[in-house]
C-alpha positions in Angstrom: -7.3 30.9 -8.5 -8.7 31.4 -4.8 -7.7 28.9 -2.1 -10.4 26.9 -1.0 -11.7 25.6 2.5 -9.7 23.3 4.4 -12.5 21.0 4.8 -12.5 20.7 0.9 -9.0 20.4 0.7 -9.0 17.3 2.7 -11.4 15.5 1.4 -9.9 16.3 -2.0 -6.2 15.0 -0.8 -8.3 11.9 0.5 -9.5 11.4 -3.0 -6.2 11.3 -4.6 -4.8 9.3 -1.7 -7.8 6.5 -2.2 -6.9 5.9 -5.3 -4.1 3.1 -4.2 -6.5 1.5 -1.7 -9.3 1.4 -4.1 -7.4 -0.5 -7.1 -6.2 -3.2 -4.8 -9.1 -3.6 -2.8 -11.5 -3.0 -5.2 -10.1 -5.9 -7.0 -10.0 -8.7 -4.5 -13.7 -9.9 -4.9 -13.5 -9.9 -8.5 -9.9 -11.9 -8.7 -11.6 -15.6 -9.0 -13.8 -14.5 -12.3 -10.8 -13.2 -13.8 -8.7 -16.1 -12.9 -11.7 -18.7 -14.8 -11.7 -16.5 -17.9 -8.1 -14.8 -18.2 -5.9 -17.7 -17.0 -7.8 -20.6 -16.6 -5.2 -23.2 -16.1 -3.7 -21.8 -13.5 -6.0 -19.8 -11.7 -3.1 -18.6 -8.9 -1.7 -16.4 -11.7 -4.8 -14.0 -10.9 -2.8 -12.8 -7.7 -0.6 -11.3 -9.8 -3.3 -8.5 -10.7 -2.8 -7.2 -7.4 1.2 -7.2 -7.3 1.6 -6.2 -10.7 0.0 -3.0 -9.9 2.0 -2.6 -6.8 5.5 -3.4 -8.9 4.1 -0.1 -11.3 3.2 1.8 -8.6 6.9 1.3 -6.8 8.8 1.9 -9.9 6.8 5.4 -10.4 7.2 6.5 -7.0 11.1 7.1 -8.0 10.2 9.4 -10.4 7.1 11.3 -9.9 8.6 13.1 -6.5 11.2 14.8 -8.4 9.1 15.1 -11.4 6.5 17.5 -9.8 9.6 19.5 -8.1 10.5 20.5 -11.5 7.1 20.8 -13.7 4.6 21.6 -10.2 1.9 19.2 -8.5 -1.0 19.7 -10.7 0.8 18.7 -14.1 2.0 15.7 -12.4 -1.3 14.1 -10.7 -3.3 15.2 -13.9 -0.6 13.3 -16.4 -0.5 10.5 -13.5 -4.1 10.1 -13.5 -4.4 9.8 -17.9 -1.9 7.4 -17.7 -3.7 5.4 -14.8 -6.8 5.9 -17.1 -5.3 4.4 -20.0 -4.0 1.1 -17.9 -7.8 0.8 -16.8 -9.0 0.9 -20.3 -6.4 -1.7 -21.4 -7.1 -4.1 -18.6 -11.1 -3.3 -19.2 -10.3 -4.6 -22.6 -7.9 -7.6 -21.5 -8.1 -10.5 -23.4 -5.6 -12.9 -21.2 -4.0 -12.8 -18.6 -0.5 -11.2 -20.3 -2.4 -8.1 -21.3 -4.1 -7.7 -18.0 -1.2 -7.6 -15.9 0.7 -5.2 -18.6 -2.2 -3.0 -17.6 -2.0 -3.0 -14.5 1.6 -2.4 -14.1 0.7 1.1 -16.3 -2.1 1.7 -13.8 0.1 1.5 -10.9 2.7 3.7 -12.7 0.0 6.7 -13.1 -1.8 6.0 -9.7 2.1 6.6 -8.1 1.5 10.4 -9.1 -1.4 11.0 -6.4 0.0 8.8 -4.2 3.5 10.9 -3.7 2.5 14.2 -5.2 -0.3 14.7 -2.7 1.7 14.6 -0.1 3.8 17.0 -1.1 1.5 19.4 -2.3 0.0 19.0 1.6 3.4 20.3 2.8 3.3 23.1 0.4 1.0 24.5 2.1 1.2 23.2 5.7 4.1 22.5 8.4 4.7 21.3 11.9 1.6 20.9 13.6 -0.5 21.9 11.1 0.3 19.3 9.0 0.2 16.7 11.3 -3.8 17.5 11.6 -4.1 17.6 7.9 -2.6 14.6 7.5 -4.6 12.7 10.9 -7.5 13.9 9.0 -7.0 12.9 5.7 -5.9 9.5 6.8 -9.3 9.0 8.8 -11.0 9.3 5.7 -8.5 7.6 3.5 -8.3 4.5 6.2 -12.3 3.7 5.3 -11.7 3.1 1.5 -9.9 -0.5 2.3 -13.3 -1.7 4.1 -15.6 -0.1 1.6 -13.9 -1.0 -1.6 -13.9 -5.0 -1.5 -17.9 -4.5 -1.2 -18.0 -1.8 -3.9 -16.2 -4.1 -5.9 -18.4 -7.3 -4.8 -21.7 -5.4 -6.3 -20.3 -3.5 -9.3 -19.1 -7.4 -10.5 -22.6 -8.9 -9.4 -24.2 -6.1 -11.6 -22.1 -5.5 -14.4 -19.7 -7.8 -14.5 -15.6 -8.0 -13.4 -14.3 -5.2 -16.4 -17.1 -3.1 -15.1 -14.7 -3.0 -11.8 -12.1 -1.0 -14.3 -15.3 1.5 -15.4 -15.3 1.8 -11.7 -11.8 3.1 -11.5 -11.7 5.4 -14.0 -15.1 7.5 -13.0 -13.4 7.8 -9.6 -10.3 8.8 -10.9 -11.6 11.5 -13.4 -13.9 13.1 -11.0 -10.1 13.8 -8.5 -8.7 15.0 -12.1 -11.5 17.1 -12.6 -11.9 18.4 -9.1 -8.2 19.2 -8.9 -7.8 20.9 -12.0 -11.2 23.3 -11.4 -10.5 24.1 -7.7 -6.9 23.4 -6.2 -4.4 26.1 -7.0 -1.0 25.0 -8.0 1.2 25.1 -4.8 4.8 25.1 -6.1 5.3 28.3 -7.9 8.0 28.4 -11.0 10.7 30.1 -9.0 10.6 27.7 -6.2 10.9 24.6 -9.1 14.4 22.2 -9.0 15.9 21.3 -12.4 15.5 17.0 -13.0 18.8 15.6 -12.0 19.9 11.6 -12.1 22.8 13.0 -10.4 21.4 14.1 -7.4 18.7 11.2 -7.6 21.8 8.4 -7.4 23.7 10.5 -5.0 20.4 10.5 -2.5 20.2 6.8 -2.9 24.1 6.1 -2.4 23.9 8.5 1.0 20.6 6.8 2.3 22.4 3.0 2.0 25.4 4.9 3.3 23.7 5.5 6.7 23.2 2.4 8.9 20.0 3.4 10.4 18.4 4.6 7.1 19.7 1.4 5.2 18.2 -1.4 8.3 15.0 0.5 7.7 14.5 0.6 4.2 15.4 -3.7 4.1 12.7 -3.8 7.3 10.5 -1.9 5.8 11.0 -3.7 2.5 10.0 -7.2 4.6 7.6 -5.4 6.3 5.6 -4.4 2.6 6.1 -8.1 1.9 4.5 -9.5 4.5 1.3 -7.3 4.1 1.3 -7.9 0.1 1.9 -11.8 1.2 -1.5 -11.6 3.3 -3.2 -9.3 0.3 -2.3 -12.1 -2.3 -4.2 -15.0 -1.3 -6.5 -13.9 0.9 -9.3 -14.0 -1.4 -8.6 -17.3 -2.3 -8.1 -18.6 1.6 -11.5 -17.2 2.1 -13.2 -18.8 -0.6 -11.1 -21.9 -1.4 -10.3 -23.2 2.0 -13.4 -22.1 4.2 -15.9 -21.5 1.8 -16.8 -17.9 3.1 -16.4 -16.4 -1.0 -19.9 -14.9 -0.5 -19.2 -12.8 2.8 -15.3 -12.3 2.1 -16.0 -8.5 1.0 -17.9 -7.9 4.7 -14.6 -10.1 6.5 -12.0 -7.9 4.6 -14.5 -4.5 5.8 -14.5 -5.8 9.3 -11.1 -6.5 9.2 -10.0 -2.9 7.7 -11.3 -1.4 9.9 -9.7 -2.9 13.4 -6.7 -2.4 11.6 -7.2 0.9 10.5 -7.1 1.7 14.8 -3.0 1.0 15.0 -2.4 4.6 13.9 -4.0 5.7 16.4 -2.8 3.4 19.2 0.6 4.3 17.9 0.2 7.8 18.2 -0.4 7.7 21.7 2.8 5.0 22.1 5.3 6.3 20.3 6.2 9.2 22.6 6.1 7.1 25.5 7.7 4.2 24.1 9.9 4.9 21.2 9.7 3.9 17.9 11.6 1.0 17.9 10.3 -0.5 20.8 7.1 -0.7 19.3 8.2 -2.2 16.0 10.3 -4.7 18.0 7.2 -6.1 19.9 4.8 -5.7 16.8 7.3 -8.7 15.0 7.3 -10.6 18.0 4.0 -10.5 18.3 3.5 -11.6 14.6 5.9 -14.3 15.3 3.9 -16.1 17.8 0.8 -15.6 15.9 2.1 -17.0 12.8 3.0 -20.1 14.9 -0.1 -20.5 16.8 -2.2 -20.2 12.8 0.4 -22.7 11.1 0.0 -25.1 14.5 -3.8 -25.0 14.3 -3.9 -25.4 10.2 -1.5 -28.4 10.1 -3.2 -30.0 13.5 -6.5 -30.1 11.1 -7.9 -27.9 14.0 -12.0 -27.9 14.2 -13.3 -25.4 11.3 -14.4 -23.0 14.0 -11.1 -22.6 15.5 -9.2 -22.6 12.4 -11.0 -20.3 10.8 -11.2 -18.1 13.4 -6.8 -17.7 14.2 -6.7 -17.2 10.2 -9.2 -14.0 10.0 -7.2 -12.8 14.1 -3.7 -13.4 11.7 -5.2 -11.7 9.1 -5.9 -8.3 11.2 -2.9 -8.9 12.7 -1.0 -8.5 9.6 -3.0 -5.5 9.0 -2.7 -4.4 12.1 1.2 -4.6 12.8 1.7 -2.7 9.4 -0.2 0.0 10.7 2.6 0.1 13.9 5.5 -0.3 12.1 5.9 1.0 8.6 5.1 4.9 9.6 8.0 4.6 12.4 10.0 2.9 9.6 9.6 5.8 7.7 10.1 8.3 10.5 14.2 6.4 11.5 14.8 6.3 8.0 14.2 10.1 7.2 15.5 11.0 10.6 18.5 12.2 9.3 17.7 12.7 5.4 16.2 16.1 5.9 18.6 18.0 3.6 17.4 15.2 0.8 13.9 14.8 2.4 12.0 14.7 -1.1 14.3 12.4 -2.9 14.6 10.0 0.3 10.9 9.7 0.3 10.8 8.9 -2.9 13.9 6.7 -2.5 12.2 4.3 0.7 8.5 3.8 -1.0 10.1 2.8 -4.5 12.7 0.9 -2.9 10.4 -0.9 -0.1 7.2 -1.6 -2.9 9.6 -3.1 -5.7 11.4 -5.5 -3.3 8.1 -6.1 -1.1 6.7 -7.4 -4.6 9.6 -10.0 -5.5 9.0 -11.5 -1.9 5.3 -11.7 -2.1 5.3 -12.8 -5.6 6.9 -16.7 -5.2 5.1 -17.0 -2.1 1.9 -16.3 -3.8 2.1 -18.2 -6.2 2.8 -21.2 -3.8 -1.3 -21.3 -2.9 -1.9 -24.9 -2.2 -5.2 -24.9 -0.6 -4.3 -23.8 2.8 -2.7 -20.7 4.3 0.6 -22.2 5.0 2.8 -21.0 2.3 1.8 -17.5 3.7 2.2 -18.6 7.6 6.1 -19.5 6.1 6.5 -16.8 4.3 5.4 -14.5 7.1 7.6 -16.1 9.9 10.6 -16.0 7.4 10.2 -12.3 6.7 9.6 -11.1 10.4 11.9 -13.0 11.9 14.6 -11.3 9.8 12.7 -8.0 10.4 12.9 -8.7 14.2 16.6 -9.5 14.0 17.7 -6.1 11.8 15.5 -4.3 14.1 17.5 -5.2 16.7 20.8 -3.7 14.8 19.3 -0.2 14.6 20.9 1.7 17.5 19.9 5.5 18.8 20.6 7.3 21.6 18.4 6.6 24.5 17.3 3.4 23.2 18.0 0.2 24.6 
């Protein structure tokens, strides 16, 4: 099969990538209709759409890594993508709340697949600096699917109904199957293929929490995932519960994607200049004090302008301070795992989305009207972040 055009290829690797953004996202408008009719009496439950798919997707991302080392990329996004297909059919068809999140928790498994595998077929093919580009571009396109897919999802429900949202999901994910399997060569060929092995699997994970500096930054990074999945979790209800802004939340959330989606640039002109853990040091403080000045305002009773206002700022600043932190997470904890660097990827996005998940969870479910469960939940997490951060020593670095 010829290779085709780099511009094709990225915008195919965008696809793949989307699909993540696009099944959390794309659910947020529709979570209060779901919450009425799936779980009416306690309509907090509903958040749990959103993290269950993010517990499935952490739990595949262990596997599918050295899954497509053995059986090549293509196999592994195409089988990732029919089991993703069958967890939207099952939620489509969801009649409470139980089924629903069983289904999502089997969508997040298969949409783990594009999610890892895509990167990896990107570095069969590219290196060094040449990768790097790919990789800016693809995420330029991938960073506008969280402030298109809350309104896709807003009109799809208004038009069809919430399960319509799930119709939604599959189309997009069958047309990346389909282009995939018609146009992209497989990249891996057979004599470059490792054999499966739980050996070498346990033996990555017992070396990566042997090393201080790769264990500090999978727990930060782990706190880190849980404060974004705190803000992801009741955001839609904050919106529409406590300042009445339901309607408009889709064109908030957009607005606020996109400011946020500017911290990977800003970081790529910092990080040279200013080190890596510099910037994730002032990125928690930062969150710190704007955590306080939110929970001040909200428990003041501030005027509705004002506190309406700090909540949508701490909102991109959650956003925001992600986009500074977790890709230099990633960087110290792989800085010295490149003889392992497939399993260790692997190792930090399942081990950072599973634990994320079991902080965000309690804290969701804590809702009471007002955003201060998540203001305590925030300071709590990056104030330990901020104090592990300042554990992690390397050379040159004060």
């Amino acid at each position: 099969m010829k290779r085709i055009s780099q511009t094709e290829f990225i915008a195919l690797m965008a696809m793949l990538s989307a699909t993540i953004a696009f099944s959390i996202d794309g659910m947020l408008p529709a979570l209060p209709e779901i919450g009425q009719e799936l779980t009416p009496e306690n309509l907090n439950l509903a958040q749990l759409i959103l993290t269950s798919f993010v517990l499935g997707m952490g739990l595949g991302t262990m596997f599918t890594g050295p899954l497509s080392d053995r059986y090549g990329r293509k196999p592994i996004i195409i089988g990732g993508t029919i089991l993703y297909i069958i967890g939207c059919i099952a939620a489509w068809l969801a009649s409470n709340i139980e089924i629903m999140l069983a289904a999502r928790v089997v969508q997040g498994l298969g949409a783990a697949a594009p999610r890892v595998v895509a990167m990896a077929l990107i570095r069969d093919l590219y290196s060094g600096a040449n990768m790097a580009r790919i990789m800016s571009f693809v995420m330029v396109v991938f960073s506008m699917v969280p402030a298109l897919a809350p309104t896709l999802g807003h009109y799809i429900m208004l038009g069809f109904g919430w399960r319509a949202i799930f119709a939604a999901f599959i189309l997009f994910s069958l047309i990346a199957m389909l282009w995939l399997w018609c146009r992209q060569p497989e990249t891996l060929a057979p004599e470059n293929r490792r054999p499966l092995s739980t050996k070498a699997l346990g033996s990555a994970v017992a070396e990566m929490f042997a090393h201080p500096t790769a264990r500090l930054s999978i727990l930060i990074q782990t706190l880190t995932f849980g404060m974004l999945f705190i803000t992801l979790s009741s955001t839609q209800q904050i919106f529409d519960i406590t300042f009445g802004q339901g309607g408009y939340f889709h064109l908030w959330f957009g607005g606020i994607a996109i400011v946020a989606s500017s911290a990977s640039l800003l970081n790529a002109r910092l990080v040279v200049r200013v080190g890596m853990r510099a910037i994730i040091k002032a990125m928690y403080m930062a969150q710190i004090v704007i955590t306080l000045v939110m929970v001040g305002i909200t428990l003041l009773n501030g005027p509705y302008w004002l506190a309406f206002g700090i909540y949508v700022f701490w909102t991109a600043s959650s956003f925001f301070q992600a986009g500074l932190t977790i890709g230099n997470l990633n960087a110290l904890a792989m800085e010295d795992m490149g003889h392992i660097a497939g399993l260790a990827a692997s190792v930090i996005a399942a081990v950072a989305t599973v634990g994320a998940v079991f902080i965000a969870v309690p804290v969701g479910l804590m809702f009471d009207g007002t955003p201060i469960p998540m203001g305590i939940g925030m300071l709590i997490c990056a104030s330990l972040a901020l104090y592990l951060t300042t554990r992690i020593k390397r050379p040159g670095e004060a």
